[in-house]
GUTORMAR-215259 format. One line per 2 residues: their letters; for each residue z, x negated, y of C-alpha. Coordinates in nm, 3 decimals, padded with zeros to 5 digits, m for minus. Each point is the difference from the previous one (the first is absolute). Last residue first. Layout:
REM residues N
a = Z,X,Y; ...
END
This chain:
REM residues 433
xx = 03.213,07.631,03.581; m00.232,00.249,m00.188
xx = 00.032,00.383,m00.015; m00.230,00.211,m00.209
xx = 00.006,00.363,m00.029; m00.185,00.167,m00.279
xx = m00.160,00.384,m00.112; m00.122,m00.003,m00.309
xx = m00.228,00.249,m00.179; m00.142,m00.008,m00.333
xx = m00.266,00.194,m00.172; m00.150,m00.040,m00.383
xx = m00.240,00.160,m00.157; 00.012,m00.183,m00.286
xx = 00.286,m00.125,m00.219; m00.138,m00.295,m00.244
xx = 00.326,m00.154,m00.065; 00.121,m00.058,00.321
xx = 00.104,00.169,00.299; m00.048,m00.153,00.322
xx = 00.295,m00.062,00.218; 00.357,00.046,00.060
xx = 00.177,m00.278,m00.078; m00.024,m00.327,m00.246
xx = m00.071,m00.188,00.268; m00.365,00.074,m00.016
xx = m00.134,00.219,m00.253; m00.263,m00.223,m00.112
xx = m00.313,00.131,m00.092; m00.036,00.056,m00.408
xx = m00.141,m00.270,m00.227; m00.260,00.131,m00.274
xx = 00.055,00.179,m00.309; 00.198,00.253,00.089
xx = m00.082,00.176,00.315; m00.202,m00.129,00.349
xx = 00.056,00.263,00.242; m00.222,00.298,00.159
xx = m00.025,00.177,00.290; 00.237,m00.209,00.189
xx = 00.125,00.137,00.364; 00.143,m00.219,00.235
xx = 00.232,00.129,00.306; 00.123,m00.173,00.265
xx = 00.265,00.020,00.285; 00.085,m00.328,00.163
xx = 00.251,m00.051,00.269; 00.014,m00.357,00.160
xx = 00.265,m00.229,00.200; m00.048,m00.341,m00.018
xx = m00.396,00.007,m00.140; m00.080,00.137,00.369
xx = 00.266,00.101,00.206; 00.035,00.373,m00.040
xx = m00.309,m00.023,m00.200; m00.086,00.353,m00.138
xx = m00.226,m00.034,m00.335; m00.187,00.255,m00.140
xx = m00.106,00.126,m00.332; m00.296,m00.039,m00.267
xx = m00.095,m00.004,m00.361; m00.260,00.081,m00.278
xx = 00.088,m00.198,m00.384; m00.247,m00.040,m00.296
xx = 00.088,m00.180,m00.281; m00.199,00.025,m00.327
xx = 00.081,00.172,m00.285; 00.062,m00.033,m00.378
xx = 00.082,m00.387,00.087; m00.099,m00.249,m00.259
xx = m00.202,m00.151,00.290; 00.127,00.086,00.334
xx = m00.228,00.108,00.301; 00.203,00.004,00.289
xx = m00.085,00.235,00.350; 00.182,m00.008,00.296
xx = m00.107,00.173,00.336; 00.240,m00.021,00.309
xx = 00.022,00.182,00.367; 00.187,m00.116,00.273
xx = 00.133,00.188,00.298; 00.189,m00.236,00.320
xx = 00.208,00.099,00.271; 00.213,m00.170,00.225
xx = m00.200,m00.302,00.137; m00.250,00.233,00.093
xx = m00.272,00.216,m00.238; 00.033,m00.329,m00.229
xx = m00.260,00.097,m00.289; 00.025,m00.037,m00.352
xx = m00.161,m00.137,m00.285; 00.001,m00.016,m00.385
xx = m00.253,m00.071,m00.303; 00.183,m00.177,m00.304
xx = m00.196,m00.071,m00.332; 00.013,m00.021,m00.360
xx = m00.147,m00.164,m00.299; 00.191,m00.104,m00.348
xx = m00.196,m00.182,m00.284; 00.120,m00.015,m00.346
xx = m00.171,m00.299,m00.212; 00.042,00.231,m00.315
xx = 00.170,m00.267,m00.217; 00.196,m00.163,00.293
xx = m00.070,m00.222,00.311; 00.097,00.275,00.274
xx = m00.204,00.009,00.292; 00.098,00.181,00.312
xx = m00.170,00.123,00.325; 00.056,00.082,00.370
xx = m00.187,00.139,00.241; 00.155,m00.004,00.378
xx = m00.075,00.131,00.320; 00.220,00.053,00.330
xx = m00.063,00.202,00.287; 00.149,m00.009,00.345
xx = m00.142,00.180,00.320; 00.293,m00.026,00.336
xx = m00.274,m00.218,00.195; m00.154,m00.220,m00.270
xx = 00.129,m00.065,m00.369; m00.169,m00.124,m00.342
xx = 00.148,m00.111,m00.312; m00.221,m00.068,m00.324
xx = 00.090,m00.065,m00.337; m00.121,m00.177,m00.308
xx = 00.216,m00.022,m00.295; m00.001,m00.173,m00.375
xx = 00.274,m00.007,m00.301; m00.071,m00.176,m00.307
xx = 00.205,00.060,m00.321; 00.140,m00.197,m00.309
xx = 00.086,00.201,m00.295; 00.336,m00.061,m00.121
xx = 00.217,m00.273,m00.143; 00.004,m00.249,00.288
xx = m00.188,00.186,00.263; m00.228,m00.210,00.212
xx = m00.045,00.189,00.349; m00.356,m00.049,00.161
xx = 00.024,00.094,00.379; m00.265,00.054,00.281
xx = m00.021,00.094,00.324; m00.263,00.114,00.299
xx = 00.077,00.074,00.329; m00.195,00.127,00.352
xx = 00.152,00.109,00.323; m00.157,00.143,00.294
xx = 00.226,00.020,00.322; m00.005,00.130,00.296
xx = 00.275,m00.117,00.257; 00.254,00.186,00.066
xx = 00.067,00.207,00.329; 00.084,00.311,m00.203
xx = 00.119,m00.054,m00.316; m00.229,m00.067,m00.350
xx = 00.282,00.100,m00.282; m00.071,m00.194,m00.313
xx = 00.244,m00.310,00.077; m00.012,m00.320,m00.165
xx = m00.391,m00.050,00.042; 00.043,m00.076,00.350
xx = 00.091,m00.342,m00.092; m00.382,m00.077,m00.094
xx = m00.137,00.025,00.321; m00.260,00.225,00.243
xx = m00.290,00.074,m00.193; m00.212,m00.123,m00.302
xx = 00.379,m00.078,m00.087; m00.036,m00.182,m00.352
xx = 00.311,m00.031,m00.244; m00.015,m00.146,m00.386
xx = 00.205,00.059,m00.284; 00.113,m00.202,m00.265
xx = 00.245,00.031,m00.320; 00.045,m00.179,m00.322
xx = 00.271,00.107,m00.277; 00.181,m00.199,m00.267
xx = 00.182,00.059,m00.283; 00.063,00.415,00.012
xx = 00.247,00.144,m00.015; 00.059,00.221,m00.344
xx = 00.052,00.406,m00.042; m00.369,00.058,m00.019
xx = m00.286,00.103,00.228; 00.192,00.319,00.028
xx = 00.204,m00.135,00.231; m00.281,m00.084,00.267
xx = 00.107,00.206,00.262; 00.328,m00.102,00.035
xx = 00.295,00.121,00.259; 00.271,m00.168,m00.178
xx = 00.297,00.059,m00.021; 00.006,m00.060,m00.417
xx = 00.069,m00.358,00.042; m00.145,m00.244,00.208
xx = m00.142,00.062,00.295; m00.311,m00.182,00.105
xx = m00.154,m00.048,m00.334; m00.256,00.262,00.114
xx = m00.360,m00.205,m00.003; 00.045,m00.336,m00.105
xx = 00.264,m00.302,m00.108; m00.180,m00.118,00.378
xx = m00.221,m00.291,00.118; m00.155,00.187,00.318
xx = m00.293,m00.045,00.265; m00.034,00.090,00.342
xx = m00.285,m00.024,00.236; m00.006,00.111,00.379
xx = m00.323,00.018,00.199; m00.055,00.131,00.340
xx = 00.261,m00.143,00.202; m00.106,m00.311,m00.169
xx = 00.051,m00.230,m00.342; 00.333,00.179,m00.066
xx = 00.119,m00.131,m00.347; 00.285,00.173,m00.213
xx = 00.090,m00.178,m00.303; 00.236,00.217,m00.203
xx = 00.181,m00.138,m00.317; 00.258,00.207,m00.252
xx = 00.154,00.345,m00.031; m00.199,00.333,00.022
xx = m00.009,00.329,00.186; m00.242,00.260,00.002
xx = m00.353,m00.019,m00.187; m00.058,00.318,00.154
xx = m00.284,00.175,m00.256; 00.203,00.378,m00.017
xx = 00.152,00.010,00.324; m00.278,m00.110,00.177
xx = m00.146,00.320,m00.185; 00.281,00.223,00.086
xx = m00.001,m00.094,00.400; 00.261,m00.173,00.139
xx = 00.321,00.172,00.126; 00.165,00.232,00.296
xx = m00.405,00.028,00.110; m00.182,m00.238,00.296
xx = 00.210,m00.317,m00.129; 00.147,m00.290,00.224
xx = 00.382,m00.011,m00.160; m00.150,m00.028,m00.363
xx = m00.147,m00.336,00.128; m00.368,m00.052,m00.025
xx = m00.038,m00.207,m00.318; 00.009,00.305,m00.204
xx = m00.327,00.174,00.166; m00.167,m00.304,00.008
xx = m00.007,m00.060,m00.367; 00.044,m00.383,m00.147
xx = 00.191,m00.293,00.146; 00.316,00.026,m00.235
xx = 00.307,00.142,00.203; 00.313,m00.191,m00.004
xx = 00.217,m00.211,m00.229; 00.115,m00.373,00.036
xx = m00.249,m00.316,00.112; m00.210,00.056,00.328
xx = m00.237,m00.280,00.143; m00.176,00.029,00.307
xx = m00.336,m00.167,00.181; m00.125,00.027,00.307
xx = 00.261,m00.221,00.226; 00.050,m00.208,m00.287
xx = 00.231,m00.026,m00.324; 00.191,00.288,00.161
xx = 00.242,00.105,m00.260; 00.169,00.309,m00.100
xx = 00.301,00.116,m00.238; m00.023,00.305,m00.087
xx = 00.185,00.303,m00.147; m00.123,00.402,00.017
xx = 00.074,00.273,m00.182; 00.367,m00.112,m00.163
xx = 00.176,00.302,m00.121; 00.273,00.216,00.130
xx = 00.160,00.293,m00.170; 00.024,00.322,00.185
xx = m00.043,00.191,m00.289; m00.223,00.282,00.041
xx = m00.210,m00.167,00.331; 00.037,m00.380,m00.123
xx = 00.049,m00.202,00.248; m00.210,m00.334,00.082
xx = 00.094,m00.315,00.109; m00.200,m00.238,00.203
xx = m00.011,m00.387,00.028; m00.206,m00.190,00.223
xx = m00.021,m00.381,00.054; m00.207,m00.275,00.217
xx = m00.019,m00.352,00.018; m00.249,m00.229,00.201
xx = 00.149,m00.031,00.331; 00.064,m00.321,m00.096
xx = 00.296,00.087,m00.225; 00.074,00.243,00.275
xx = 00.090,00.314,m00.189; m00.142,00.332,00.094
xx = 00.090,00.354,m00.050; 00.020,00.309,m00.218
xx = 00.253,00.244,m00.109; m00.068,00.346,m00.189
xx = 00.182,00.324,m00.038; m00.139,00.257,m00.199
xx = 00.050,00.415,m00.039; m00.352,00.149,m00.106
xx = m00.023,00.302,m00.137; 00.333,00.177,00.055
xx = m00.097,00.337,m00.108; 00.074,00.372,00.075
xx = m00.139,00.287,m00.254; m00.267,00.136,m00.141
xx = m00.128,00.016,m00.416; m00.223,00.318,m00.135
xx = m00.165,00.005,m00.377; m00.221,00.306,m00.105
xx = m00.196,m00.245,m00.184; m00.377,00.069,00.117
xx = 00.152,00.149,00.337; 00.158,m00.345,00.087
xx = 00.226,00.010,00.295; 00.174,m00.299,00.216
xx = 00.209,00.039,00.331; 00.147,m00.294,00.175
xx = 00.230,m00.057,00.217; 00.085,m00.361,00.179
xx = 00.162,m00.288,00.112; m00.154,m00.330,00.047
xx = 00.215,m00.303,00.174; m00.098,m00.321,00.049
xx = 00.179,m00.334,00.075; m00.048,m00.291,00.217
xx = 00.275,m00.353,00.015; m00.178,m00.302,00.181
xx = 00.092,m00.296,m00.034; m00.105,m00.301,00.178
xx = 00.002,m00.416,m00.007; m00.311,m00.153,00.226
xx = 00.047,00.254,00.267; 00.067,m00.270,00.244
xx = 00.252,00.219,00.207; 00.199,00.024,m00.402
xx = m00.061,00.330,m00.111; 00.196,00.345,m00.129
xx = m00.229,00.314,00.003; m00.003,00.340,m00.055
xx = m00.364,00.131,m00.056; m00.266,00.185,00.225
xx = 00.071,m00.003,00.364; 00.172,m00.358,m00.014
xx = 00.347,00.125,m00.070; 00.285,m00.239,00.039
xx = 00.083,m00.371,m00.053; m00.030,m00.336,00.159
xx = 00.194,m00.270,m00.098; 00.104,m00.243,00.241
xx = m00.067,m00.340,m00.084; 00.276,m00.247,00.250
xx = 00.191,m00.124,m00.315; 00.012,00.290,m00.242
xx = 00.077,00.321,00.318; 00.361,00.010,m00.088
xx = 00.038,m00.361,00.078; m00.205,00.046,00.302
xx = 00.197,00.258,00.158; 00.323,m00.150,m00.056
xx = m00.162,m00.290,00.180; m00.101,00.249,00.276
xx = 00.381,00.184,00.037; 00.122,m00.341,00.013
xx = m00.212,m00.149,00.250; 00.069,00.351,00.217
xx = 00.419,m00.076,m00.006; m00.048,m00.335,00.101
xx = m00.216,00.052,00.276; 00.232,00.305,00.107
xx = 00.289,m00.209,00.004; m00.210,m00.289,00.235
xx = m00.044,00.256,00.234; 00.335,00.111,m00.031
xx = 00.132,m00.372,00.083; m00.252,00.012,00.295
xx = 00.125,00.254,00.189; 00.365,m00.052,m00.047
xx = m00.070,m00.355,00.139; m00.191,00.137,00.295
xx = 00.281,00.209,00.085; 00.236,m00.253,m00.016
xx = m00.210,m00.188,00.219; m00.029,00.281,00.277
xx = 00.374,00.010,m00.030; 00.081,m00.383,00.059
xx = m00.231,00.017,00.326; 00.231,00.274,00.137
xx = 00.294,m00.216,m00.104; m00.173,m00.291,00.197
xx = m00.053,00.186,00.289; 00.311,00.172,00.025
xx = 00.164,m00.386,m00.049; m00.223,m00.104,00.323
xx = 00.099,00.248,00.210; 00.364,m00.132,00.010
xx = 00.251,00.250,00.104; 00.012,00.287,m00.259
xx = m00.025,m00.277,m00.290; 00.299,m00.196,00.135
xx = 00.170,00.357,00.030; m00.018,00.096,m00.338
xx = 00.109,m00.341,m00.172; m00.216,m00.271,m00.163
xx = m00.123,00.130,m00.339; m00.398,00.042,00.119
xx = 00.026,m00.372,00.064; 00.054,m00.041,m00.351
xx = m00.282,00.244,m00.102; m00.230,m00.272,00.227
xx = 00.087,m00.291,m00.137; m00.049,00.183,m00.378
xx = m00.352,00.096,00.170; m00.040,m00.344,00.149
xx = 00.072,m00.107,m00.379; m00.288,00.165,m00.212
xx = 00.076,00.311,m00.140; m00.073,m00.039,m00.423
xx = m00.144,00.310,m00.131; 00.029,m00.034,m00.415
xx = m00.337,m00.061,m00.157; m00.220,00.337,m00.143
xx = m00.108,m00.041,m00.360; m00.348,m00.082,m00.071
x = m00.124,00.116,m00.344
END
């Protein structure tokens, strides 16, 4: 950093400061010393001048290499709210993290006039808190880690961790624990649903969460395929916080799972398929998938799992399709059918009714599942903000013998062990930042 150098008056002006010293009336007589003193003046001004200018240089290079030691060398961060997540980033964007979070609150009302039974009350669904970002390795690594809290005990478990890498611009590996590539309904996030949670059947054949291999390959905007080398269907949490389906398979993991699904948009493109809800201005879209999985148990039955869906949306009208089915390897081959029928309509970008149908044929079961439901959504701003008031009625559910529906999060939900007649109510606000 340059330092100003001392002033150093040059020696006509010393001359002329002596002159300036000769007595009163010398000075009041001879024109020629007024001039010089007057001359003297103007250059002392002009010295003042300039020393301060060179101050103030001094002072601003200071303030800027401050600056730039604070700022890592000259690379500014940037950070702040990009209109949908909180963000910290070099200018580059190669290294980024991004903090999110969602929050579901909610009452909820659930009778049963076969048992006599009657639950409400407030619930925390869903409390979690997730980062996510980019590393430049190449700009080939990515992460994501979420935590999850529990709504009676507030205890946090891991939902989501990966670790990402692009091996080419089309083609993505994932190691860690995430969704496996299988129903449509549960790989659409739980912040993008039409009711406060997925529908019973989806509930019943989700394959959930696993932990292993993903190879996600996007040949075109229209076709996406992903594949998965996973312990198998539900090993995602360990312990008994779990939100399993499969439990009654048996009580062991299983060795070795294999997952793929496949992604066709007839219309429009395959990224629309993470959101249900068909807004105004959009695009149509016409969606078609297909997955399989074959889960090798190690000291239980072994069990197949298959779905085919289909998501459509034009002008405000959204519908989604899915059958599902399940094949369990044991001494009565056991199959499990079901399906999922809902839509809903965007009146504006406000309002929004759905409707759902669910229906679940379980073997071993003394009934079969059938579920009616429907509700409204007000978007205050869109997913961000959202009230949802449902209800879902179930005529009839699966008892002993057979696997009940979830009862998600351990709340308020469906009742199990073959109580019919069944109504709940729930009434949500979500909030995510």
């Amino acid at each position: 950093m340059n330092r100003p150098s001392p002033l150093r008056l040059p020696t006509g002006v010393l001359l002329a400061a002596a002159l300036s010293a000769t007595p009163t009336a010398l000075a009041e007589t001879d024109p020629a010393v007024e001039a010089l003193r007057a001359q003297i003046e103007a250059m002392q001004v002009q010295l003042d001048t300039l020393q301060q200018r060179r101050l103030d240089d001094a002072r601003t290079d200071a303030l800027a290499d401050a600056q730039r030691r604070v700022s890592f060398e000259d690379n500014a961060l940037v950070s702040g709210h990009n209109g949908k997540n909180f963000i910290i980033t070099d200018p580059a964007g190669d290294f980024s993290l991004i903090v999110y979070g969602q929050l579901q609150t909610r009452y909820v009302f659930n009778t049963s006039s076969d048992t006599g039974n009657d639950a409400d009350g407030f619930e925390l669904r869903r409390t979690k808190i997730g980062v996510k970002g980019s590393l430049d390795r190449g700009e080939k690594f990515g992460y994501k880690a979420v935590l999850a809290y529990g709504n009676s005990d507030g205890v946090a478990d891991i939902e989501d961790a990966e670790i990402s890498y692009k091996l080419s611009d089309t083609l993505k590996a994932t190691i860690g624990q995430k969704k496996l590539p299988f129903a449509r309904q549960e790989a659409i996030s739980s912040t993008k649903q039409l009711g406060a949670e997925r529908s019973p059947a989806t509930e019943y054949f989700t394959l959930d969460r696993s932990q292993g291999l993903w190879l996600d390959y996007k040949a075109s905007d229209d076709l996406g395929l992903a594949f998965a080398l996973t312990d198998g269907a539900d090993n995602g949490f360990p312990g008994s916080g779990s939100d399993l389906s499969f439990d009654s398979a048996g009580a062991d993991d299983s060795d070795l799972a294999l997952s793929a699904r496949v992604d066709y948009a007839a219309v429009g493109e395959g990224k629309a398929g993470t959101d249900v809800v068909a807004w105004r201005g959009d695009d149509d879209v016409l969606l078609f998938g297909a997955a399989g999985h074959i889960n090798f148990a190690q000291e239980v039955d072994d069990f197949y799992a298959v779905t085919a869906d289909v998501l459509y949306k034009s002008n405000g009208l959204s519908g989604l399709a899915a059958v599902y089915g399940l094949f369990t390897d044991d001494d009565d081959d056991s199959f499990d059918f079901g399906v999922t029928l809902e839509g809903g309509y965007n009146i504006d970008d406000k309002w929004q009714p759905f409707a759902r149908f669910d229906y679940a044929d379980i073997d071993g079961a003394d009934d079969e599942l059938i579920s009616f439901g429907g509700g409204v959504n007000y978007y205050i701003d869109k997913h961000n903000a959202k009230f949802t008031a449902d209800a879902t009625y179930v005529s009839d559910v699966p008892g002993s013998g057979g696997r009940t529906p979830n009862t998600p999060g351990s709340g308020i939900g469906l009742i199990g062990g073959g109580a019919s007649d069944q109504l709940v109510l729930r009434a949500q606000f979500q909030l995510l930042f």
